[in-house]
C-alpha positions as CSV (number, residue, x, y, z in Angstrom):
1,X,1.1,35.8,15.2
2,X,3.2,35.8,11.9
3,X,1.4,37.3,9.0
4,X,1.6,34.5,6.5
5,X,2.3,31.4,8.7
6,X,-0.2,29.5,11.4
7,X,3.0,29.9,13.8
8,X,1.4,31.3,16.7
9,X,-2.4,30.2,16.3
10,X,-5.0,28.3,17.7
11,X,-7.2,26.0,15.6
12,X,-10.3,23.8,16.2
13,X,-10.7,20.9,13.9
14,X,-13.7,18.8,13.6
15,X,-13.1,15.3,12.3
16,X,-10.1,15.1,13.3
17,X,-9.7,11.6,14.5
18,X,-9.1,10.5,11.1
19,X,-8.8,10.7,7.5
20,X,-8.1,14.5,6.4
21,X,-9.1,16.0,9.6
22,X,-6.1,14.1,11.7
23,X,-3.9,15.0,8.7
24,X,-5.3,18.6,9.3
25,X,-4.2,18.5,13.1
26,X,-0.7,16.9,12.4
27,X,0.5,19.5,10.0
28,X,-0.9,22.6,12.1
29,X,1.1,20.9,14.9
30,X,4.3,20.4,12.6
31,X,4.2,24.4,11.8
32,X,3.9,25.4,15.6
33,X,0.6,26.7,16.1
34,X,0.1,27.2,19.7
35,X,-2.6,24.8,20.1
36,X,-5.1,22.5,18.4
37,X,-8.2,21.1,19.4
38,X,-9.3,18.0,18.0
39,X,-13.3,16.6,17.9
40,X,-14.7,13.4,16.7
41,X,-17.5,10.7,17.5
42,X,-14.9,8.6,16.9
43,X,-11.7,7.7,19.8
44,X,-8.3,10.0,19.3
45,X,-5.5,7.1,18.4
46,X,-2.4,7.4,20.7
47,X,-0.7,8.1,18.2
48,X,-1.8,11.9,18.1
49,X,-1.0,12.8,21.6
50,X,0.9,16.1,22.1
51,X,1.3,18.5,24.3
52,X,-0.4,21.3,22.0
53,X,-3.5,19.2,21.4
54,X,-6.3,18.7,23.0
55,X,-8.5,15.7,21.9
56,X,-12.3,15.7,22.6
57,X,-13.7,12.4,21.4
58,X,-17.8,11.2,21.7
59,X,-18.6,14.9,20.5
60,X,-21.4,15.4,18.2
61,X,-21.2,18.0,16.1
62,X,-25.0,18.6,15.8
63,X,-25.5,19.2,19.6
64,X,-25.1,22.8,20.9
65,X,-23.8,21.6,24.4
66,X,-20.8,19.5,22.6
67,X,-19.4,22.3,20.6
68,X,-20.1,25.0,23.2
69,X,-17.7,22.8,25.7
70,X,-15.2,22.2,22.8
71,X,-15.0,26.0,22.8
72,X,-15.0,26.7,26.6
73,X,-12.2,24.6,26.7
74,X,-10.4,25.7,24.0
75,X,-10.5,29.1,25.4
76,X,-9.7,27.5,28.9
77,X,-6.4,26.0,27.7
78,X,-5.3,28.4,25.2
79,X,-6.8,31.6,25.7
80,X,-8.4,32.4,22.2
81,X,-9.3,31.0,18.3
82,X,-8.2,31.9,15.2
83,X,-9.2,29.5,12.9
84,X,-11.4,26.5,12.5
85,X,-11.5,23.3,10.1
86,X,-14.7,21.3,9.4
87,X,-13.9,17.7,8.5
88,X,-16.6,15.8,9.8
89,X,-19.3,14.4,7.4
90,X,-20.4,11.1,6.4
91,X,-21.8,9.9,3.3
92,X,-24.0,7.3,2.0
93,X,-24.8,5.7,-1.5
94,X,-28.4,5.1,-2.6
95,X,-30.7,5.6,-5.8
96,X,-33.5,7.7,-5.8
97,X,-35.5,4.5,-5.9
98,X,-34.3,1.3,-6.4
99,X,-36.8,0.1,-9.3
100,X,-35.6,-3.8,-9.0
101,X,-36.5,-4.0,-5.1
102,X,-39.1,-1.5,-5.7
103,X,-37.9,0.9,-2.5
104,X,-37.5,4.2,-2.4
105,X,-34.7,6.0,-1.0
106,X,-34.5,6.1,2.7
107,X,-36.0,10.0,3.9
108,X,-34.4,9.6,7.3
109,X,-31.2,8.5,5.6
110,X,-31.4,11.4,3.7
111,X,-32.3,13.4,6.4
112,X,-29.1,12.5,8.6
113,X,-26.3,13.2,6.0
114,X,-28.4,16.5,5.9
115,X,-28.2,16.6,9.3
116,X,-24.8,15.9,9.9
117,X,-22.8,17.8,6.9
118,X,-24.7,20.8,6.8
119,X,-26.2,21.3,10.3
120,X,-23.5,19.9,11.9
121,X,-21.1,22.2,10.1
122,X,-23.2,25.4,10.6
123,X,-23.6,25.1,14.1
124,X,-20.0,25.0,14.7
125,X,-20.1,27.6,12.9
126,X,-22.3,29.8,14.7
127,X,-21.0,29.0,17.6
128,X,-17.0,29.1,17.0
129,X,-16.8,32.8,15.1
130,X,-18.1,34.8,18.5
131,X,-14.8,33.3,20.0
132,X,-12.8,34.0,17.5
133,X,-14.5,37.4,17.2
134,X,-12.8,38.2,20.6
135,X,-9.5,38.8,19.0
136,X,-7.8,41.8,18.2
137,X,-7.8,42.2,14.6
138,X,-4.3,41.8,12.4
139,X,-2.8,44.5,10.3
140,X,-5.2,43.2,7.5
141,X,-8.3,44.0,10.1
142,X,-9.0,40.2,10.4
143,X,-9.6,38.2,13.1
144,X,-9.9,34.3,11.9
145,X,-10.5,32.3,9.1
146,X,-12.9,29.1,8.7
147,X,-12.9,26.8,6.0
148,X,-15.6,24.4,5.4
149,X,-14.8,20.9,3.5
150,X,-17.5,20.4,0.4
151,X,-16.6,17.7,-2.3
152,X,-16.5,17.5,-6.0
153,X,-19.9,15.6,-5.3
154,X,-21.2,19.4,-4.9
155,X,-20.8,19.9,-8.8
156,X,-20.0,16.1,-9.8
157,X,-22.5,14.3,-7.9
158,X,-23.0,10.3,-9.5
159,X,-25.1,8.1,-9.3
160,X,-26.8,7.1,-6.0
161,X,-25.1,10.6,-4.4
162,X,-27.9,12.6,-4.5
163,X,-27.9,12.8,-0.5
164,X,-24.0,13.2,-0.3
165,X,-24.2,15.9,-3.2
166,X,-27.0,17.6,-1.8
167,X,-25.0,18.4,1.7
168,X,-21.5,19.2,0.2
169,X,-24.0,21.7,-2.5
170,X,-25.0,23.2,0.6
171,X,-21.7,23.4,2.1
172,X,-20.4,25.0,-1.2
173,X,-23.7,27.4,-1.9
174,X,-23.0,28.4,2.1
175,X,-19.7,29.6,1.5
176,X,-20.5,32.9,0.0
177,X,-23.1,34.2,2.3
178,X,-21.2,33.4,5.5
179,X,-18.3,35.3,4.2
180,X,-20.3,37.9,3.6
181,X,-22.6,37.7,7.2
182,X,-18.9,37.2,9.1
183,X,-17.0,40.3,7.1
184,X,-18.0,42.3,9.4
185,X,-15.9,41.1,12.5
186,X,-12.6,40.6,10.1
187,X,-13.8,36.4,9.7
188,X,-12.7,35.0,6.7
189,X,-14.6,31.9,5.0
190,X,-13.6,29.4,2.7
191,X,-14.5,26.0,1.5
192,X,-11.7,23.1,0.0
193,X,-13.9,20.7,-2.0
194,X,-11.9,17.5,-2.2
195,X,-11.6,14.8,-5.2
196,X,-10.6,11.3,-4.4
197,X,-8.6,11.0,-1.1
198,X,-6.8,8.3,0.3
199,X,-9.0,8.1,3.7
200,X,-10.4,5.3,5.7
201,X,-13.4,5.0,3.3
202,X,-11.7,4.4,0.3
203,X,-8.9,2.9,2.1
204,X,-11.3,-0.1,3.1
205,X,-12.3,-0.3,-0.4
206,X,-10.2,-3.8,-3.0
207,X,-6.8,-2.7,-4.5
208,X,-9.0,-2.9,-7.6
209,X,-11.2,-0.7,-7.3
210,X,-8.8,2.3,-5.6
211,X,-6.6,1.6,-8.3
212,X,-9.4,2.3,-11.1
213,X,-10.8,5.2,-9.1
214,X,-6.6,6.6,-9.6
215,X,-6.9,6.3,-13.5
216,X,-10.0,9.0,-13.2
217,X,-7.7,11.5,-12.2
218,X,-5.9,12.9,-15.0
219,X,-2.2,15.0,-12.9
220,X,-1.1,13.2,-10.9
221,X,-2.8,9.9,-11.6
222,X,-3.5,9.1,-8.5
223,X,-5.3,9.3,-5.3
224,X,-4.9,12.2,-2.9
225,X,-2.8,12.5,0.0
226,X,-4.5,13.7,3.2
227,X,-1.8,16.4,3.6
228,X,-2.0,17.9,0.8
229,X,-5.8,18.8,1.8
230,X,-3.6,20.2,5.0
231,X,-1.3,22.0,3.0
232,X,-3.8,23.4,1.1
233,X,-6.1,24.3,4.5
234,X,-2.2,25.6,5.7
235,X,-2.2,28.4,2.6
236,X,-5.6,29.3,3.1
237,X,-5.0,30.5,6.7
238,X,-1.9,31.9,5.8
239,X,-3.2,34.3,2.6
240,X,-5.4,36.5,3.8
241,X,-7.1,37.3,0.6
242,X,-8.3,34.5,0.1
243,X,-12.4,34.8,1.2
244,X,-15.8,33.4,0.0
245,X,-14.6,30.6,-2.4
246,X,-15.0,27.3,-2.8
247,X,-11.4,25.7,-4.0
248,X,-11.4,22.0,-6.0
249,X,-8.5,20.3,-4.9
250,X,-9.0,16.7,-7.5
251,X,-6.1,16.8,-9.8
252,X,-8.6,18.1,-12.8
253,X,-10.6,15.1,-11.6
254,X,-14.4,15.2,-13.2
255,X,-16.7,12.1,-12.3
256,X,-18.4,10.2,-14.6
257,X,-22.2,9.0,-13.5
């Protein structure tokens, strides 16, 4: 390991089929990390093949049995952990009620974004920091980092986010106590909370409306690149003071309602 690089480590990303996860997994690759392993529901493209990754698709991050065998094999194939990045998450836009249909907001709806975001992301958690609480500890006394991905929907939640704001809150009000809980075996634990990204879901949304969603931000004026979420995940692992705090990555970006 090189103090202040991710030459060297091994990483477990979640998500990472797409969007900022798979941008996660190409830049760890690009700065030689020793090995990756990749999870999604979703099917790895061909495109991401490599002979430092290891792809595990059809994984649900909610079941214990998927991430315990994402682990087993990580430790199979490269012998240890030292840092994991949760990606996954979905989210989903309704009102509280919808007074012109007269219906209220779905509770199982709300119920699986809870599900998936928060649960999802704790149990890999859980799980993940006794493996990486096998290593020897650095020069600093640490052992591995995690980092957690909230939103600016945590603080800036609009209108008919109250389910997507409520998990990525979660994800952000979580980010102090497991630093705190994990200190004690040398884990770090940090949280990126994103702005607007250019990812599959916006991606698949008109020219028009991407290009409005750009004049919210106010430097740079635009939307965000998946890498520099990476880059950003890259200088997390790599400064090891760096602990219990949740980071806005938006460009200065506030949303409106």
């Amino acid at each position: 390991m090189t103090i202040g690089s991710v030459k060297g480590l091994v990483g477990l990303v979640t998500g990472a089929a797409s969007g900022l996860g798979k941008a996660t997994v190409s830049r760890m690759l690009n700065q030689g990390v020793s090995g990756i392993v990749g999870i999604d529901l979703q099917r790895f493209p061909d495109e991401m093949k490599h002979d430092k990754a290891l792809y595990i698709d059809n994984s649900d991050i909610r079941k214990e049995e998927a991430v315990a065998k994402a682990l087993s094999e990580c430790k199979d194939k490269f012998g240890r952990l030292d840092f994991v990045v949760n990606c996954a998450g979905v989210g989903v836009a309704f009102r509280t009620f919808n007074f012109k249909k007269g219906v209220p907001h779905g509770l199982d709806t709300f119920r699986e974004v809870l599900d998936i975001n928060v649960a999802g992301t704790f149990n890999v958690i859980r799980l993940a920091c006794g493996l990486i609480a096998e290593n020897e500890p650095d020069v600093n006394n640490l052992r591995g980092t995690i980092i957690n991905t909230a939103s600016v929907a945590a603080f800036d939640g609009q209108t008919g986010q109250v389910a997507y704001a409520a998990s990525k809150g979660a994800i952000a009000s979580m980010t102090l106590p497991l630093a705190r809980d994990l200190s004690i075996q040398g884990i770090r634990v940090v949280a990126i909370a994103p702005g607007l990204f250019e990812t599959p879901l916006l991606g698949s949304l008109p020219d028009k409306v991407r290009n409005y969603l750009a004049t919210l931000v106010p430097a740079p004026q635009r939307l965000g690149e998946p890498d520099e979420y990476a880059h950003l995940v890259e200088s997390i692992i790599s400064n090891p003071l760096l602990n219990g705090e949740v980071i806005r990555l938006d460009g200065a970006l506030r949303m409106p309602p």
